[in-house]
Structure formats: structure tokens, C-alpha cells
C-alpha positions in Angstrom: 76.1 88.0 67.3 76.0 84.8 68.9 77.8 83.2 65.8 80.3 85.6 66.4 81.6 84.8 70.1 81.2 81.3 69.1 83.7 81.1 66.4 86.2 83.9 67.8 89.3 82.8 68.5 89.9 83.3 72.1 93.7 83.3 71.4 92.8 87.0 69.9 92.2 88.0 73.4 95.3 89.9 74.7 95.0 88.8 78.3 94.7 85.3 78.7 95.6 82.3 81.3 99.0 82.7 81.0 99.2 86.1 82.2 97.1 86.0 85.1 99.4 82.9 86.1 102.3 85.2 85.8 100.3 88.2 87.2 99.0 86.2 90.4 101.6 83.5 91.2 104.4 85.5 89.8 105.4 82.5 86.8 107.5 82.9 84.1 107.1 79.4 83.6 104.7 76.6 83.4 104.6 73.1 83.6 105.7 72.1 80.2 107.8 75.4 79.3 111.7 75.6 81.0 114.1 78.2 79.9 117.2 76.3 80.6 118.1 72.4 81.2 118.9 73.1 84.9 115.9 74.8 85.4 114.2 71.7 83.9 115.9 69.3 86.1 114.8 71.7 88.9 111.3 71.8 88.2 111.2 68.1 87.6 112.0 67.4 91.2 108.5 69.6 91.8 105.0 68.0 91.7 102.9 69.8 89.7 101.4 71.9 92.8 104.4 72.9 93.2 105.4 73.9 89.5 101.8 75.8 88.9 99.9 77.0 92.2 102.8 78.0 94.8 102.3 81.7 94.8 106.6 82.2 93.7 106.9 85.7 95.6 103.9 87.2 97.5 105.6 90.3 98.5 105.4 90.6 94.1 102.5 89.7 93.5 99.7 92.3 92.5 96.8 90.4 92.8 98.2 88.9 96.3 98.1 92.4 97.5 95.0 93.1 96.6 93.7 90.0 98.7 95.6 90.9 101.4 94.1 94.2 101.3 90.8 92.4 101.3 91.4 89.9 104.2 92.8 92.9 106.2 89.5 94.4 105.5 87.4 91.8 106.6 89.7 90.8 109.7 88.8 94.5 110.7 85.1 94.1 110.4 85.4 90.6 112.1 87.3 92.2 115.1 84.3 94.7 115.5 81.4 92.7 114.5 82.5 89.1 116.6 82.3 91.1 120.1 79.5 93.0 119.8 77.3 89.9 118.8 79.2 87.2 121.0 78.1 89.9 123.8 74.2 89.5 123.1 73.7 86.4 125.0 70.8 84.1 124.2 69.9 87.1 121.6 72.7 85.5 119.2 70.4 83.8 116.9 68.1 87.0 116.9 71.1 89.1 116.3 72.0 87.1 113.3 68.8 86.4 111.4 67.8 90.3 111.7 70.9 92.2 110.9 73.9 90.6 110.4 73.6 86.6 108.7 74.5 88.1 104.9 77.6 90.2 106.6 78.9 86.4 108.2 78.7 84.3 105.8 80.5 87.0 103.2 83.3 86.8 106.1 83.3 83.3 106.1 83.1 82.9 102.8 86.6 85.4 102.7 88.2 83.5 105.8 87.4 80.0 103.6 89.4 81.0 100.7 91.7 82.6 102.9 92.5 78.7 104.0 93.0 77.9 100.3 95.4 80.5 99.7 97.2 79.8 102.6 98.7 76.4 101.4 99.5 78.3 98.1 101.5 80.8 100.0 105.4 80.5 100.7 106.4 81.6 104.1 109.7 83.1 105.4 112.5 81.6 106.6 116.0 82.4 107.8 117.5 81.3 104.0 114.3 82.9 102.6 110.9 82.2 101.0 110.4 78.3 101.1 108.2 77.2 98.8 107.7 73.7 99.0 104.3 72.5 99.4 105.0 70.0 102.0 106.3 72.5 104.1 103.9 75.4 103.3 101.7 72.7 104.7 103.0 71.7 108.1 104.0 75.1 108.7 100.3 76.2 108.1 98.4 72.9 109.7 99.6 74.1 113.4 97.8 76.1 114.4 96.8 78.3 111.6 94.9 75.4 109.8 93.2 74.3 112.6 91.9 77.7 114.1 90.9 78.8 111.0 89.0 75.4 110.2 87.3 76.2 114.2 86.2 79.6 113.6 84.3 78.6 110.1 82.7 75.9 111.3 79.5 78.2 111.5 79.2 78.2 107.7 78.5 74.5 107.3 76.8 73.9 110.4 74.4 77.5 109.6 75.0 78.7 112.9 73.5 76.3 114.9 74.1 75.8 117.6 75.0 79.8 118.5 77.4 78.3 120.9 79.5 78.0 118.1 79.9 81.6 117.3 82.1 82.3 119.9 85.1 80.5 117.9 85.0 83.0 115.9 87.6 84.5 118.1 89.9 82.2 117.1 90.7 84.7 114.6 92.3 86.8 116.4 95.2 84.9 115.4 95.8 87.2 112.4 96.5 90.2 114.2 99.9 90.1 113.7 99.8 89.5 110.3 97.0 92.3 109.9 99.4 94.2 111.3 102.3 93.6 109.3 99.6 93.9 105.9 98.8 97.9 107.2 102.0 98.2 107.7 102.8 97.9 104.0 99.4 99.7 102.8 100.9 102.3 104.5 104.3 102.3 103.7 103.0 102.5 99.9 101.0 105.1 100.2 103.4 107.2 102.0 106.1 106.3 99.5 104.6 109.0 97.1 105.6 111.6 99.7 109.1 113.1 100.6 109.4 111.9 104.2 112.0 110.3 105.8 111.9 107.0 107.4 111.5 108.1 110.6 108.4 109.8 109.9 106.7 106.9 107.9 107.7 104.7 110.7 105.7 106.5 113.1 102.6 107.0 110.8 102.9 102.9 111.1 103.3 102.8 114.7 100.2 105.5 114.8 98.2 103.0 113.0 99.2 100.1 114.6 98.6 101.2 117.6 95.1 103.0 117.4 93.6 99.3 115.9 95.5 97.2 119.1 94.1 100.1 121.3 90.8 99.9 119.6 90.3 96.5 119.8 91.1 95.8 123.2 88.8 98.8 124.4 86.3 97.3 122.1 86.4 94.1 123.5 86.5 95.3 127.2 82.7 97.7 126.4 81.6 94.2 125.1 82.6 92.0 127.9 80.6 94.7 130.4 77.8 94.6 127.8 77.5 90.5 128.6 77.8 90.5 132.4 75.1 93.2 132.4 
């Protein structure tokens, strides 16, 4: 048995690197394969970050949509979980330890490769999608980068001190884009259905606006919780 995955050419498989490139980042090229000479000279003027890990059209992309999915999930939990704990006090540490540590680190675990992904990930403009890593990058640094950099700081440091907890707030700055990620969850599933485009705008608005609602009534039971 063993000789026999040992010796099996892996070229047999069906589904190889080539099309989870193409399934993820949306390539129908790579690095040394161009379909025409312009699109060589075009993809010669790219360095190879560029050419093989800019994700070429999110809003394509069925693996993207799945993480988005799963960041939205965990940006829901985070919005819950953050308050409730930050609201504890000097019982932070205690809080952690005994019920929630695994949970925190899986979210900050997500919210890490979240920060790869990010600089992978084109972003829109006016003209379109602009996919340049340089620009991904500056666009990203301010102040995505940085508050995303803040709020996981507890990883490394292993929560300590607790003080540092309480940037986990900084990720708040998602919302919108949380938002806008329910928005097409919805959208998709509602698709399915013969409604009109009235209606499934308002089953987005309904949704939209029971999380803001939530949140903020959330965070306002917390904040009486910690002044006691």
C-alpha cells in the first residue's frame, strides 16, 4: 500500500495546483504560460506577486466567498464576545482562562489570515478593480493594516497584559464591509426565489439593520454591566 502512494503519479489526480490557482485567485494563467504576445508583454511589467497571488476578481471567486462567509462569521461572534468580556473588569483574565481562551485565539487566528488576504485582494476604484500590489498595499496599510495589526496583538503577547484586550474593538472597522458581505449572502440566497428587487432589497435592509441595532444595544447592556 505504501509502495503504491509512493510511486503514483500525482499528475493522475484530476484536481491539482493549477486549478485551485484558477479556482481561488481566478487565473487562467501563470507565470510562465501567456496566451497571446500582448498579454506577455503585460504580465512582464508584473512582479511575480503580482502575476500569481493577486486574487484577479473577488466578486468571482468561489473560495473567496467562502472566506468571506467565514470572516463575516467570526466578525459576528467578535462583536458579541469583545463586549461582554471587555465589560468584566479585573475578571478579564478569569474570563479568558475559564471559558473563552480557545474561542480567541481561533478569532485571532481568522483575523491573522484575514491580514494576509487582505494584501492579496484588489479593491475598487472609480475605473474598476486595481490590482497592483503596491497599491493593494497603501490602500490597505491606513488604517486597515494597522488596526488589524492592534487588535491581534493579544495572540503573540498571550493576553497579557488584559489591558490589551480592549483593542480588540478596533475591529469594529469591518462593519461596513460585514455588511456589504450579508448583503450578498443574501442577495444569493434570495435569488432562487421569484421576488422582485424591491422585496430582496428590504430583506437586506431587515438584516442590516437588526445586526447595527443589535450591536449597539449589545454594547450599551455591556457598558452598564462595567460601571456597575
Amino acid at each position: 500500500m505504501f509502495k503504491f502512494f509512493l510511486f503514483f503519479p500525482l499528475s493522475r489526480f484530476r484536481y491539482g495546483y493549477k486549478d485551485f490557482m484558477k479556482l481561488f485567485f481566478q487565473k487562467d494563467y501563470f507565470e510562465d504560460e501567456f496566451n497571446s504576445d500582448r498579454e506577455e508583454e503585460s504580465q512582464r511589467k508584473r512582479n511575480w506577486c503580482e502575476r500569481n497571488l493577486i486574487i484577479k476578481d473577488p466578486n468571482s471567486s468561489r473560495l473567496y466567498y467562502i472566506w468571506e462567509i467565514i470572516f463575516l462569521g467570526a466578525f459576528l461572534i467578535t462583536i458579541v464576545l469583545v463586549p461582554y468580556t471587555s465589560c468584566q473588569g479585573d475578571d478579564i483574565d478569569y474570563v479568558l482562562e475559564e471559558y473563552t481562551r480557545e474561542l480567541e485565539v481561533f478569532l485571532d487566528i481568522i483575523w491573522t489570515i484575514n491580514i494576509t488576504l487582505s494584501f492579496m485582494t484588489p479593491y475598487e476604484q472609480d475605473i474598476g478593480l486595481s490590482d497592483r500590489f503596491v497599491d493593494i498595499a497603501r490602500n490597505y496599510l491606513f488604517p486597515g493594516f494597522v488596526f488589524d495589526v492592534l487588535s491581534t496583538l493579544t495572540l503573540p503577547m498571550s493576553y497579557n497584559p488584559s489591558s490589551l484586550y480592549f483593542l480588540k474593538f478596533l475591529r469594529a472597522y469591518h462593519f461596513p464591509r460585514c455588511i456589504n458581505i450579508l448583503s450578498r449572502i443574501i442577495d444569493q440566497a434570495v435569488s432562487c426565489c421569484n421576488i422582485s428587487k424591491q422585496a430582496k432589497s428590504n430583506v437586506q435592509s431587515i438584516f442590516s439593520q437588526f445586526i447595527i441595532l443589535f450591536t449597539i444595544m449589545h454594547m450599551v447592556a455591556c457598558g452598564w454591566i462595567y460601571i456597575g
